[in-house]
C-alpha angles and dihedrals in degrees: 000000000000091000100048092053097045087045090046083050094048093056098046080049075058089054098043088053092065104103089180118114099194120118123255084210101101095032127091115246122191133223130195116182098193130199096256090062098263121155105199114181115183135169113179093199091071107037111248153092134199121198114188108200105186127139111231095011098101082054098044090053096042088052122033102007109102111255129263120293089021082119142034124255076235091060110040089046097058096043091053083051088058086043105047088043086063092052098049092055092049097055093054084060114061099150080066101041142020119288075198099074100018105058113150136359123256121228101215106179107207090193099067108069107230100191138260096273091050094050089047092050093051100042085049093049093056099054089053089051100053091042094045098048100020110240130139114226111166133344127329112340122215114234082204 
C-alpha cells in the first residue's frame, strides 16, 4: 500500500513537470490496462506519462466508476484541484495523518489542460482511493 501510493505520487509529480500549454484534445493518448493491474496514460505531445499501480483500482473502474462522458472535463478537473489541494495539505501534516498513505505532494497544474481521459483517471483514482481506505478528502464521496 505504501508503495503504490508513493509510486501513484511520483507520477502526478510526472504530470505537474509538463510546462507545455498546449491542449492534449487533438492528440492521441494511450491507455494499457496490464494484467498486474497497471493504468498507464501517456501523450507524448505533452510530455508526460501516469502509471497507476493499485491493486484492485482497474476493477474497481471497470466496475463501479461511472462511465466515460458522464461528466464533464470542467468538472472532473475542478474537482481533482479540490482533491489534490487536500492531498497536498495532508501530506504537510504527517503528526495528523499517515505519512503512509500521504507521501509527496502532487503538482497538479490547473492551468495545463490535461485532457478529458487524465482527469477521468485521476478523479476516479481518487475516489478509489477515499472508499478503499476510508478517508475523507473534499466534499461528498461517492461509494460508486
Amino acid at each position: 500500500m505504501k508503495n503504490t501510493i508513493y509510486i501513484l505520487i511520483v507520477l502526478f509529480t510526472v504530470i505537474a513537470c509538463s510546462t507545455s500549454q498546449k491542449t492534449a484534445d487533438n492528440t492521441t493518448i494511450k491507455q494499457n490496462v496490464a494484467v498486474n493491474d497497471t493504468v498507464r496514460i501517456a501523450n507524448d505531445s505533452l510530455e508526460y506519462e501516469v502509471i497507476i499501480i493499485d491493486n484492485g483500482f482497474s476493477t474497481w473502474l471497470l466496475s463501479r466508476a461511472y462511465p466515460r462522458n458522464y461528466h464533464s472535463q470542467t468538472y472532473l478537473e475542478n474537482k481533482n484541484i479540490q482533491y489534490v489541494n487536500e492531498w497536498n495539505n495532508r501530506v504537510l501534516q504527517p503528526q495528523r495523518f499517515s505519512p503512509n498513505l500521504y507521501e509527496m505532494t502532487i503538482n497538479y497544474n490547473s492551468t495545463i489542460n490535461y485532457g478529458y481521459e487524465v482527469n477521468y483517471l485521476i478523479y476516479n483514482y481518487m475516489i478509489y482511493f477515499q472508499n478503499t481506505y476510508k478517508q475523507k478528502l473534499w466534499g461528498y464521496v461517492p461509494s460508486r
